[in-house]
N, C-alpha and C positions, 0 to 999 in steps of 0.2 A: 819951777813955778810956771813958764809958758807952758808946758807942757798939760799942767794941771788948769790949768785956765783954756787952755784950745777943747781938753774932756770936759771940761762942764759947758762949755759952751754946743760943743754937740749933742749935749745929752739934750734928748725932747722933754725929758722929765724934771730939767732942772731947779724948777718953780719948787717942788718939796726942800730944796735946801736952801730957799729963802730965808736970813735972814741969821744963818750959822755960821759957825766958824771951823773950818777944816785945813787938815797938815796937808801938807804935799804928798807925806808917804802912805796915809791912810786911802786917799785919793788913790795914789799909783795902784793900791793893793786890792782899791776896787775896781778901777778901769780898766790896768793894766796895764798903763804907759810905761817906758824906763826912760834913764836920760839919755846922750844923745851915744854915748858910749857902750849901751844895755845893760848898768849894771840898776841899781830900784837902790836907792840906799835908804836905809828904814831906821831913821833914829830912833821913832817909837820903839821896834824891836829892840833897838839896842840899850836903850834908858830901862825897860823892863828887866831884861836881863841882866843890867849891871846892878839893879837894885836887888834883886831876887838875890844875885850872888854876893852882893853887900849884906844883907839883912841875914841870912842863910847862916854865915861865917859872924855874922856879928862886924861891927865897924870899927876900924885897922887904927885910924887918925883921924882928927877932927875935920878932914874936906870930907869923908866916908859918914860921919856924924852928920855933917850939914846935909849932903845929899839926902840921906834917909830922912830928915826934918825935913824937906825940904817936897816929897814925896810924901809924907803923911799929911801937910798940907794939901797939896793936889787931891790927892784920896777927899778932903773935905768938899771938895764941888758936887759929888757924887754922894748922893743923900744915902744911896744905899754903899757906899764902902766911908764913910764917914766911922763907922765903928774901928774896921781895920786901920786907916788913921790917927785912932786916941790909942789902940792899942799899940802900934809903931811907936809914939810919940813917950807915952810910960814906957816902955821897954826902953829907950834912948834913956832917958831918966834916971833909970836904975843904975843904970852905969856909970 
């Protein structure tokens, strides 16, 4: 998080992100800081991926269930994947 707060405070630009809200790892991915060890750890990447391979395979047990509910929500902030969302959420349904 210092990390991500020292890059925005360098940036000359940072007046456009007045007023948002951002990850640590979306940051690192565009500044290019890592932590203090070099590795970048990117839960984003990895919450996409577990979903993608949850959803793919279909859901195992009901924590794989929630995750997916839980992801079609999220999808609803995003006026354009709000469709992908109701369809996740019937599909969950069916089951």
């Amino acid at each position: 998080m210092g990390r991500a707060v020292a890059a925005l405070a360098a940036d000359p630009d940072v007046s456009r992100r007045a007023g948002g809200i951002y990850a640590s790892w979306t940051l690192a991915r565009e500044y290019g800081f890592t932590d203090a060890d070099g590795r970048r750890p990117d839960w984003g990447a990895y919450w996409e991926k577990l979903i993608t391979e949850i959803a793919a395979r279909g859901p195992q047990n009901d924590d794989e269930r929630f995750l997916l509910k839980m992801r079609s929500y999220q999808l609803d902030f995003d006026a354009r994947l709000q469709p992908e969302g109701r369809g996740l959420r019937e599909r969950l349904n069916q089951r």
